[in-house]
N, C-alpha and C positions, 0 to 999 in steps of 0.2 A: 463623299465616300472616302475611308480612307482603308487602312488596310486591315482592319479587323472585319470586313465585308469580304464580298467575293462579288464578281469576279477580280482576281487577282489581275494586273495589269504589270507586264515586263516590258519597261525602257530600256532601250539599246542604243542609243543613240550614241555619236561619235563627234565630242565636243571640239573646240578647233586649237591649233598648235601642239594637239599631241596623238600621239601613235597606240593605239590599241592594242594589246597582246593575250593572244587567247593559249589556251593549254588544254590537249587532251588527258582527261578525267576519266576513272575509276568510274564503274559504273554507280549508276544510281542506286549619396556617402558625402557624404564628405569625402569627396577626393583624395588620394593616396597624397598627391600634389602637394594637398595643404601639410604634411608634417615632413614632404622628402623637400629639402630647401635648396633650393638653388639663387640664381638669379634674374634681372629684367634684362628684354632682349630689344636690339634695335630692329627693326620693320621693314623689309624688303620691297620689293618686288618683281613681276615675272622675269624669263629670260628676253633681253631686252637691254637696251641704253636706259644710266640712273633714271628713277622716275623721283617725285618728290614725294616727303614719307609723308603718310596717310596718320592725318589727324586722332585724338586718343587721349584720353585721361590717364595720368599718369598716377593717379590717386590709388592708395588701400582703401579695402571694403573691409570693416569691422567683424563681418561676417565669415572671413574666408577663412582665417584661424579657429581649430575646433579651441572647444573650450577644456579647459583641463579635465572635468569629468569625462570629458566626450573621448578625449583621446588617451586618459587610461582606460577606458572599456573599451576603445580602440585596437589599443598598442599590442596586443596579445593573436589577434588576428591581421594586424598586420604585420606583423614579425612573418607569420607563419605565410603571409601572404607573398610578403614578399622576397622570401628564401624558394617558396616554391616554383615563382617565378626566376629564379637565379638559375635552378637548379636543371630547372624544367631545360632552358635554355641549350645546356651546356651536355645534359644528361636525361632525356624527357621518363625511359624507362626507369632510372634510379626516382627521380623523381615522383614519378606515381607510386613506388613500393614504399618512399616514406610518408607522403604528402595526403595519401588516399585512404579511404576506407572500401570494403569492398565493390559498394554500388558504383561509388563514385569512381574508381577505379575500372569498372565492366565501360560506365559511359565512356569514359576518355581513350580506353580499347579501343570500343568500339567506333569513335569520331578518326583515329588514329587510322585505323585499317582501309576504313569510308573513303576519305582524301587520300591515303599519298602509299606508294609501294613502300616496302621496307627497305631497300634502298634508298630514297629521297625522306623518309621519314624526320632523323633527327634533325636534317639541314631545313627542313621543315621547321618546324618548331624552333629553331633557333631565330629563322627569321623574324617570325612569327613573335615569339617575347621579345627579343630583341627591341623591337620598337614599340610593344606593347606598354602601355599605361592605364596602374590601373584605377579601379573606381569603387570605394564601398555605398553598398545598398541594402536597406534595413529600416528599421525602427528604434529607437530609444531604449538601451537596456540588451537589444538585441539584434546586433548588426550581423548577421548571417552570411552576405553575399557581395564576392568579388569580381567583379568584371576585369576583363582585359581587352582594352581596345585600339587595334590595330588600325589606326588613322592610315595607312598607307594602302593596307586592303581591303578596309572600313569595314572591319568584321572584329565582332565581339565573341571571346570565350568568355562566359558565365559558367562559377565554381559558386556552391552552395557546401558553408564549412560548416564545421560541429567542433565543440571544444572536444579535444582526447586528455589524455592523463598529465601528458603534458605539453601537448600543441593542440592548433585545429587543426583538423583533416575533414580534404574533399567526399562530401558523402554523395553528389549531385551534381550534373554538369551539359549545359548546351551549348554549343555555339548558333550565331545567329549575325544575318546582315544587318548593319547598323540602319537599313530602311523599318526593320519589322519594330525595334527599338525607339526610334526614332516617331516614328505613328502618324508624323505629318503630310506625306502623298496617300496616292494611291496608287503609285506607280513602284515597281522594285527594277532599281537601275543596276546594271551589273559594273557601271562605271564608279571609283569611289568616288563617296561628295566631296573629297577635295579638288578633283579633276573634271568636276561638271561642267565648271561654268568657267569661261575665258576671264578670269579674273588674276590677278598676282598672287602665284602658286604656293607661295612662301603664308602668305595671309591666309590664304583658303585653307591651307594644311590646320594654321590655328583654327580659325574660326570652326574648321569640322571637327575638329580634335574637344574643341569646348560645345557647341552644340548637342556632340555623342554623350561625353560626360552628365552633360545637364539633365539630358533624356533619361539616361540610364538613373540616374538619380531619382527624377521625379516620378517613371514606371516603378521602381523597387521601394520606393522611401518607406513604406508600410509593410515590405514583406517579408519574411521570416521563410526557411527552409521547407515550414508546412504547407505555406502557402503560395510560392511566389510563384507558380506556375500560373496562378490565375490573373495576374497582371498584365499578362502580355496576349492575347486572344491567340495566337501563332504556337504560344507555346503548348494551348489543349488541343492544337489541333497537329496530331500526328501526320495525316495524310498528309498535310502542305508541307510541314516540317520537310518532310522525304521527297516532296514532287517540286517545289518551290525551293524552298530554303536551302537545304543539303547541297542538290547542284549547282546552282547560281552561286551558294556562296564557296562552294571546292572551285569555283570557275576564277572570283575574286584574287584567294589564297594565291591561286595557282599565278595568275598574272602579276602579283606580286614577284612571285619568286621569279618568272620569268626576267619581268623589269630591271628587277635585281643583278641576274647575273649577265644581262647586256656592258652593267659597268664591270658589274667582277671579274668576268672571263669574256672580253670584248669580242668579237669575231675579228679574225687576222687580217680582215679588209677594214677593219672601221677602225683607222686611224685617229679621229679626232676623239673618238672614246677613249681609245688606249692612253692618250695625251689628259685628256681628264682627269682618267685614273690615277694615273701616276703625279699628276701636277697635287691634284686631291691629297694622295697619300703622301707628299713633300709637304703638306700645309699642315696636316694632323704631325706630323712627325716634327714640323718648328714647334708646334703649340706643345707638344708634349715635353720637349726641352727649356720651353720657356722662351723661345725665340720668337712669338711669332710678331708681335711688332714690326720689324722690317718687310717682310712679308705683306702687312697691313699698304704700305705704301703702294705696294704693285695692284691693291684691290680699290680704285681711285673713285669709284662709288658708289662702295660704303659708307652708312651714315656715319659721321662722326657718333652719335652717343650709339650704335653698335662696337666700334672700333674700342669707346672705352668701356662696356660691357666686358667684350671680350678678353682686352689686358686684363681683368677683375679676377677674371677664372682661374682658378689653379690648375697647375700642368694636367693631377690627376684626371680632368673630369675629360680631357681632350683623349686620354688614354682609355677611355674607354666608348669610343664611338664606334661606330661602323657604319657600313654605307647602307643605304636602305630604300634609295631607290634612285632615278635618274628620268629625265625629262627632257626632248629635244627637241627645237623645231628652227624655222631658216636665221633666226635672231641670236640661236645661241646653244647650250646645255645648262642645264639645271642639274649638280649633284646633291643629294642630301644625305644626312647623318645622323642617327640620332646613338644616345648614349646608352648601354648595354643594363644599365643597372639603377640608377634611379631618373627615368624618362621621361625627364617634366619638360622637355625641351628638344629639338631637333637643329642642325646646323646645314645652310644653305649654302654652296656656292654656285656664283654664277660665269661661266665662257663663254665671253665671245667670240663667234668662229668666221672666218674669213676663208675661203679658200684651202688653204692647210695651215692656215696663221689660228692659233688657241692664246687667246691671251682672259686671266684670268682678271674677274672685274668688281666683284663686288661678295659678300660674304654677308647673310645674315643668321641671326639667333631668332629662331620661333619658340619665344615661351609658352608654352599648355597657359602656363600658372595667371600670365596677364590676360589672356582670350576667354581662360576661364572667370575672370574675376571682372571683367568687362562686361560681357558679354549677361552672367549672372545676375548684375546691375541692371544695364540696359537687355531686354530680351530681344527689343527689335533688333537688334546688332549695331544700332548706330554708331556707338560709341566702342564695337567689338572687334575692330581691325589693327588692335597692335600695336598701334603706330604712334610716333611720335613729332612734337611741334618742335620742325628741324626747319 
């Protein structure tokens, strides 16, 4: 059975090393990836003493680069895809009054109102793309639809565009838990798949960030604006949408946010947070000056080929991170970071915490681009953990 049946089945379970956060709620492609360029990342793992990096091809797929026709019929919808997401970000109301057309414009109201007061609203949405990455889905000749998918709340907004006179605009729009997308249980967990399983958090982030991707891919590869509602069995079916979908996934959103500002605005008792914070926001501020090598030395480990990864980076891309979520358990904290504007990648540190002793330990780079291109390859995920022969 999986989830295009009923009965619907809701997992709750509460996996180990990490802390659960709930929030009262309102009532009831080719991948972007492949033409936003970055670079490969070194392979972590959880909070925790070094572990040794987890094996991985370090190979190109011939596949992963669209092909020049592909990506001027692309490049017109992702312009527009990916401003709206900038835009959205910073400004979510201006954003709909360029980016939308009417319809499209009533849904996103409407999603809008559903989740979150008008107070909490745009710091909403900022999170929210902030980390978001996105994914086109479509057919040949006519690539209609952009997802956005939020690995940290494993919730996808889905935007259905139209070319206008002289951009596309949002004519159509759902969001949805990357379980219903996804189609492989039959259970809908409200925990994200990156936080199921007691695995090294850094690696699960990829792996569910490329899994989501792929999904979303192979659901849409055929659909076009008229049709893509029939791809997904959740999406004809309004009741669940509303009794299912809606709350469980304002539940996700919401714990996100929460997660979020335990690092941003720690509570005045949670010193070894605040010491995070702050060590955290010293480490983006070397990197943005170009300093961080020194730095590098106090994080003892880190893989070597992350260390020169990261030297690689220009100041720029470090200046545009933010924090985006936080992870604690008796071995340590996990902060993460991902970058504001082209999110092909997320940035991990790890603390170790003694008593009131914080000392920082190890720093890794989660690329999308290699988990996707792994993973891609191999399905089973064999060869889909990142990592490299250190």
């Amino acid at each position: 059975m999986n989830l295009s049946s009923l009965p619907y089945v809701v997992h709750h379970s509460k996996p180990r090393f990490e802390k659960q956060f709930f929030f009262l709620i309102k009532e009831p492609l080719t991948v972007l990836l492949l033409v936003l360029c970055l670079l490969g990342g070194g392979w972590p793992a959880w909070a925790g003493p070094a572990e040794k990096a987890m094996p991985a091809s370090t190979g190109t797929y011939p596949g992963f680069k669209p092909s020049a026709r592909k990506a001027a019929q692309l490049a017109p919808l992702m312009v527009s895809a990916s401003r709206f997401k900038s835009l959205a970000r910073t400004d979510f109301e201006k954003a709909l009054l360029v980016y939308t057309r009417e319809d499209g414009r009533k849904k996103l109201w409407a999603l809008d109102r559903e989740l979150w007061d008008i107070e909490l609203s745009q710091w909403a949405w900022t999170q929210f793309f902030g980390a978001a990455v996105p994914v086109i889905g479509g057919r040949q000749g006519r690539y209609d639809l952009v997802g956005y998918y939020n690995p940290y709340s494993d919730v996808f907004l889905i935007t259905v565009w139209q070319q206008g006179r002289t951009f596309h605009q949002i004519v159509d729009a759902q969001m949805l838990m990357g379980d219903w997308v996804r189609a492989d249980t039959d259970e809908l967990d409200l925990i994200p798949l990156w936080r199921r399983k007691p695995i090294h958090r850094p690696a699960a982030l990829g792996l569910a960030t490329a899994r989501s991707l792929l999904a979303f891919e192979k659901a849409f590869a055929s659909a076009d604006r008229d049709n893509w509602r029939s791809r997904l069995p959740i999406l004809k079916d309004e009741a669940a949408l509303k009794q299912l979908n809606d709350p469980f996934m304002a539940l996700m959103l919401n714990g996100q946010l929460i997660n979020v500002g335990e690092i941003l605005a720690p509570d005045p008792d949670a010193k070894t947070l605040q010491t995070c914070r702050d060590i955290t926001a010293e480490v983006v501020k070397r990197a943005v000056d170009g300093k961080l090598e020194p730095m590098l030395f106090l994080m003892a480990d880190t893989l070597p080929g992350t260390a020169r990864d990261l030297k690689a980076i220009p100041p720029e891309w470090f200046a545009g991170l933010k924090t985006t979520g936080v992870l604690t358990a008796s071995q340590g904290v996990l902060v993460f970071l991902s970058p504001t504007e082209q999110t092909t990648a997320s940035l991990c540190l790890y603390f170790s915490t003694q008593g009131k002793r914080v000392d920082i330990r190890r720093i890794d780079l989660v690329d999308y681009r290699k988990f996707y291109s792994e993973l891609k390859a191999d399905p089973s995920g064999a060869s889909g953990k990142g990592g490299r022969h250190e």
